[in-house]
Rosetta silent file (secondary structure, phi, psi, omega in degrees, C-alpha in Angstrom):
SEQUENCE: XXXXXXXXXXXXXXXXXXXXXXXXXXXXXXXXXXXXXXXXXXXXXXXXXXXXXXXXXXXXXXXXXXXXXXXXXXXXXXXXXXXXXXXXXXXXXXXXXXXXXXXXXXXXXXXXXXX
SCORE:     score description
SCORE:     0.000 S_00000001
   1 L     0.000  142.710 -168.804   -7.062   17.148   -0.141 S_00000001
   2 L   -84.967  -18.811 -154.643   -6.061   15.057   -3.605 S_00000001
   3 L  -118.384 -170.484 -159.264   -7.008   11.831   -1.877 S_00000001
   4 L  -112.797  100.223 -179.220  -10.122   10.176   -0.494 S_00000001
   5 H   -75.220  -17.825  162.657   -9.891   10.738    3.519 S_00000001
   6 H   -63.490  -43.757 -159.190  -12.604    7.817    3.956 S_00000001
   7 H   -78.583  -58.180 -165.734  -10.136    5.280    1.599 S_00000001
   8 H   -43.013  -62.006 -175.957   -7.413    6.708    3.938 S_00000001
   9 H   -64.222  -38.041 -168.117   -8.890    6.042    7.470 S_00000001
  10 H   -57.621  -54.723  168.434  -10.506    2.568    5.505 S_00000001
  11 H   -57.343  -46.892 -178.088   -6.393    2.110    4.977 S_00000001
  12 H   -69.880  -38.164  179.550   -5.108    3.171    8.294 S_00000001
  13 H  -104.876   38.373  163.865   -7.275    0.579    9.736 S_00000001
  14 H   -75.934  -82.439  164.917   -6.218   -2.096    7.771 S_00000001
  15 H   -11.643  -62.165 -158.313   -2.662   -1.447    8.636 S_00000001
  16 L  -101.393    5.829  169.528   -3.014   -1.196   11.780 S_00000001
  17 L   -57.730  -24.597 -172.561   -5.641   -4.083   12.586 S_00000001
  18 L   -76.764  126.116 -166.244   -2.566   -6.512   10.948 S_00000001
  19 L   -71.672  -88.572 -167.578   -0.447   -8.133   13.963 S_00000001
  20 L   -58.162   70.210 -170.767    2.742   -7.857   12.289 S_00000001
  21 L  -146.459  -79.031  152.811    2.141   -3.729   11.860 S_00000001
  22 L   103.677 -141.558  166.979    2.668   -3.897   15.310 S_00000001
  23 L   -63.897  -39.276 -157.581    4.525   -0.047   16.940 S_00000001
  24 L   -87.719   20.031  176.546    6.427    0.845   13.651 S_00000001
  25 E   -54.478  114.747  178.069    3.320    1.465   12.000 S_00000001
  26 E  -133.980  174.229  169.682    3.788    5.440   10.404 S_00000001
  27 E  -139.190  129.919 -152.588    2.184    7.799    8.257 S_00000001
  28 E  -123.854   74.059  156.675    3.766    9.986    5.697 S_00000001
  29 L   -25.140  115.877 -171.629    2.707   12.654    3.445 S_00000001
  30 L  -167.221  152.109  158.377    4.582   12.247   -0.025 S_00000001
  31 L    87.932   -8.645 -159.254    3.341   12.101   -3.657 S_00000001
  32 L    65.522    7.293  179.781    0.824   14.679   -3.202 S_00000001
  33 L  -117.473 -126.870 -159.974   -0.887   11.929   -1.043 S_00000001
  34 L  -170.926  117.913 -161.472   -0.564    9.519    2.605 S_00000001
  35 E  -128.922  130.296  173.298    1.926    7.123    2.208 S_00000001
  36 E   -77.772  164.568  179.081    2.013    4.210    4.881 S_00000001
  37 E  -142.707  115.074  160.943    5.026    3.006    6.761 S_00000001
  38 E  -114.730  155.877 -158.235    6.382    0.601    8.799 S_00000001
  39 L    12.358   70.411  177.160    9.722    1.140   10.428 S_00000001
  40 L    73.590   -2.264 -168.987   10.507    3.569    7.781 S_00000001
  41 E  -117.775  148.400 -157.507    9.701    1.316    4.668 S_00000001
  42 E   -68.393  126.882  165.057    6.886    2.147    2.415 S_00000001
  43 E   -75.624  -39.248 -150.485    3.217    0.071    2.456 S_00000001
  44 E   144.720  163.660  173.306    1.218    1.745    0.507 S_00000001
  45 E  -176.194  166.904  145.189   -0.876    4.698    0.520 S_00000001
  46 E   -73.819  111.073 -179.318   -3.511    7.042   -0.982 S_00000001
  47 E   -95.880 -150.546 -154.860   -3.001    9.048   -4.129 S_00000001
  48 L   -70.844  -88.573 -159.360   -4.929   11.549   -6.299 S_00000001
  49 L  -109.660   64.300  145.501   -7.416    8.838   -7.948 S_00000001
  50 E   139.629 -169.837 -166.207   -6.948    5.406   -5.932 S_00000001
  51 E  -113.111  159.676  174.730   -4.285    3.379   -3.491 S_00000001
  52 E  -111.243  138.985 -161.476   -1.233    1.990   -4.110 S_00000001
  53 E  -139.645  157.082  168.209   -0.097   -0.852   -2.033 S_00000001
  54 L  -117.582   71.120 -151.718    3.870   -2.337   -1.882 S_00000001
  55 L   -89.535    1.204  158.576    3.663   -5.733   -2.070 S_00000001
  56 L   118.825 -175.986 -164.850    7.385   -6.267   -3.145 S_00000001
  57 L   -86.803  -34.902  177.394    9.157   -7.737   -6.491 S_00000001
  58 L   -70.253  -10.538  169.373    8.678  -11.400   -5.475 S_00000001
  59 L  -120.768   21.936  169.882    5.013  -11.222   -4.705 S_00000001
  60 L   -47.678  -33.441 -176.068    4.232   -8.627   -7.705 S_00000001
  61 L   -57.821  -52.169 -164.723    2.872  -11.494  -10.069 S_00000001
  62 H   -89.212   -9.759  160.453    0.451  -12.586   -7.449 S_00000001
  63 H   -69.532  -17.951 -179.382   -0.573   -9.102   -6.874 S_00000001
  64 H  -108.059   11.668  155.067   -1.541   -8.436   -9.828 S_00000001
  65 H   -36.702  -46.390 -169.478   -3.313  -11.632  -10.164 S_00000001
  66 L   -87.173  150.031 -161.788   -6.090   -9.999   -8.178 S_00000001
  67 L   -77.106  128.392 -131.238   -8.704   -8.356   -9.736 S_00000001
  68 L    17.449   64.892  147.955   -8.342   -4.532   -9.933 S_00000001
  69 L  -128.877  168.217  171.748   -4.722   -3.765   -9.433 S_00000001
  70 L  -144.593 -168.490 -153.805   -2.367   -3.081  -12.822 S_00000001
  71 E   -93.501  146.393 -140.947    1.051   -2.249  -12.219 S_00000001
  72 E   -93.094  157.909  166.746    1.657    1.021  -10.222 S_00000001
  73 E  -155.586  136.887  155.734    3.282    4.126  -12.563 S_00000001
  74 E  -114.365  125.721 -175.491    4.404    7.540  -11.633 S_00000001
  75 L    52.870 -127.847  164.914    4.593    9.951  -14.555 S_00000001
  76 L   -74.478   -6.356  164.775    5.871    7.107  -17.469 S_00000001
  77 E   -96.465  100.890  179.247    7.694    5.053  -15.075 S_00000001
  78 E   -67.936  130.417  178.897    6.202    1.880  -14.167 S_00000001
  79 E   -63.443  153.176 -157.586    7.156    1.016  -10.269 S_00000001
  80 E  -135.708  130.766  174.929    8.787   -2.486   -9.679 S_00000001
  81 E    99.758  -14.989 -156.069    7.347   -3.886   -6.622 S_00000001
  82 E  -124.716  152.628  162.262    4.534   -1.877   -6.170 S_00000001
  83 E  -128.446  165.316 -172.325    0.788   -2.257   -7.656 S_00000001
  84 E  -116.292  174.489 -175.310   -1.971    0.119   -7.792 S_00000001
  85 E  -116.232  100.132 -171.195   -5.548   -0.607   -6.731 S_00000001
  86 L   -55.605  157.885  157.484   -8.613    0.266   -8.520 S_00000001
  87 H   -36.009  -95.511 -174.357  -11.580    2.084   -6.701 S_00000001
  88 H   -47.574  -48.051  167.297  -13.812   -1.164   -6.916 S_00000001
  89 H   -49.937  -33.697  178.577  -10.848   -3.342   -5.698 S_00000001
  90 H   -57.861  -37.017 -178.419  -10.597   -1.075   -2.966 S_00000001
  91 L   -71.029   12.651 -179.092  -14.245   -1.568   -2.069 S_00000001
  92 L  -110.377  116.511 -149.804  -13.354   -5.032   -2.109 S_00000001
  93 H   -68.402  -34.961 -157.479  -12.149   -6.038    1.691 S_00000001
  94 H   -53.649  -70.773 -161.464  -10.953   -9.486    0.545 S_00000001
  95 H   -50.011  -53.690 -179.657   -8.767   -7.990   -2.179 S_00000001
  96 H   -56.099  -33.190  169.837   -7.587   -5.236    0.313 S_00000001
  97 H  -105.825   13.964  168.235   -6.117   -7.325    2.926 S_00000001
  98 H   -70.097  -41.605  178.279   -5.167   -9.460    0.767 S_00000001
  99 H   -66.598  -47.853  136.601   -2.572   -6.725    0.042 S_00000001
 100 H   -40.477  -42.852  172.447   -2.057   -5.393    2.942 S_00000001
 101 H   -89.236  -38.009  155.511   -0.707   -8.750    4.438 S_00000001
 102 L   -68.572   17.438 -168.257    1.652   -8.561    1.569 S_00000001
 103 L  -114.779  -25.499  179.998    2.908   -5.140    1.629 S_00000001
 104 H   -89.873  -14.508 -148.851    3.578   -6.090    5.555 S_00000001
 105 H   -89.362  -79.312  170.219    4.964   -9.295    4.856 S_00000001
 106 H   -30.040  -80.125 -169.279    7.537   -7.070    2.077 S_00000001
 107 H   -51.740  -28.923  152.858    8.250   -4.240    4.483 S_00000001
 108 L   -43.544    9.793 -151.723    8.952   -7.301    7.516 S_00000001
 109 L  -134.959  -27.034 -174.341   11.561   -8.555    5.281 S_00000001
 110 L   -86.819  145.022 -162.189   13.374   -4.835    4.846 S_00000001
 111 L   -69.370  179.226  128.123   16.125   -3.488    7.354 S_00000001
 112 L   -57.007  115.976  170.339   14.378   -0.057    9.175 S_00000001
 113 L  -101.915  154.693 -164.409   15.139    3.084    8.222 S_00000001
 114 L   -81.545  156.694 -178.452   15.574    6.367   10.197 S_00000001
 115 L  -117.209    0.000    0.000   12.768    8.354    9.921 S_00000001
């Protein structure tokens, strides 16, 4: 497994502990990782070395306000909308649901897509 199946379940109950997660609450493989969902639109998830969370373009600034995320990248392409999460932010609960209610808050805001 590339990712950290403790940080995963630690994620999954994040998710789904959030009110507004609600039914459409999914799980995804993608990425070589576990990519969250709600009604088809991406949360966040666990990759190879840490999480990724999607808090959207209008609340990137204040995501990366908090202390250990930098701005998310796949290969050389930095991601617009999305931040990544260090290991010690993750261990941080505050900072994690801090993140969480914006990545639901983003995906609340997005039509549904078929899955």
């Amino acid at each position: 497994m590339a990712y950290s199946q403790q940080h995963a379940d630690t994620m999954r109950a994040d998710f789904a502990a959030q009110p507004a997660a609600g039914a459409g609450l999914s799980e995804r493989k993608m990425f070589g990782g576990l990519c969250f969902l709600l009604r088809g639109n991406m949360l966040g998830g666990m990759i190879k070395d840490g999480a990724i969370y999607r808090p959207g373009k209008t609340a990137e600034a204040q995501a990366l306000a908090l202390v250990g995320t930098r701005p998310a990248q796949m290969g050389a392409r930095t991601m617009t909308g999305f931040v990544r999460l260090s290991a010690d932010g993750f261990a941080d609960k505050p900072t994690r649901l801090t993140l969480t209610r914006m990545a639901l808050a983003n995906a609340a805001g997005l039509p549904p897509k078929e899955t």
